[in-house]
N, C-alpha and C positions, 0 to 999 in steps of 0.2 A: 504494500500500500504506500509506504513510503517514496517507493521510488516511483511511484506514477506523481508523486507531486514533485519532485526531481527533475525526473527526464527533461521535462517542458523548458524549465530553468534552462538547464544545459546548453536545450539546443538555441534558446533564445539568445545565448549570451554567446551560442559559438554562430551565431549569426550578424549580429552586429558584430563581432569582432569582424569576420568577413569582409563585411560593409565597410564599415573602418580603415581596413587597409585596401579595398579597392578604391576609394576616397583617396588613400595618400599619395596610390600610383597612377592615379589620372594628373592628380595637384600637380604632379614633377615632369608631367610628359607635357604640361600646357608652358606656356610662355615663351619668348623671345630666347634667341641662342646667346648663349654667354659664354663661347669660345671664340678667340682672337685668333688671326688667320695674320700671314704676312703678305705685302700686294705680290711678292709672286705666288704664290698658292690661291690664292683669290683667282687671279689669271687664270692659275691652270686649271680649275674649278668653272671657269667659263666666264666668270664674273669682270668687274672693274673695278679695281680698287680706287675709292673717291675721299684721298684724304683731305678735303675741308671737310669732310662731315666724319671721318675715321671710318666709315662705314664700306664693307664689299656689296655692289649692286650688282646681283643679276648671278647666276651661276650655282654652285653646289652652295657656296658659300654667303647667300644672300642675307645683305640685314647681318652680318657678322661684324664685329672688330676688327678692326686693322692696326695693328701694332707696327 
C-alpha cells in the first residue's frame, strides 16, 4: 500500500527533473556565437572579414568575432 502512494512521487519528480535538463540544453544551443575567428579563417569559411564592426559576414563563420 505504501508504495502505491510512492511510485507516483517518483515518477513525478523523475519527470520534471527531465524537463529541467531538456530546458538547460535548449538554453545553451540558442544565442549568438561567441567564438572569435581570425580574417583568414573567416575567408576561408567563405565569409568577409569587416573589421570596423570586428565582425565575419557571410560564410561558415557569420556574425562571429574577428580577432
Amino acid at each position: 500500500m505504501r508504495i502505491r502512494r510512492i511510485l507516483p512521487a517518483v515518477v513525478a519528480t523523475a519527470a520534471l527533473a527531465g524537463l529541467g535538463l531538456a530546458g538547460a540544453a535548449s538554453a545553451t544551443a540558442q544565442g549568438a556565437p561567441t567564438n572569435s575567428v581570425t580574417p583568414s579563417e573567416c575567408k576561408q569559411g567563405g565569409g568577409m572579414p569587416d573589421l570596423t564592426d570586428n565582425l565575419c559576414k557571410g560564410g561558415t563563420h557569420n556574425g562571429e568575432a574577428v580577432d
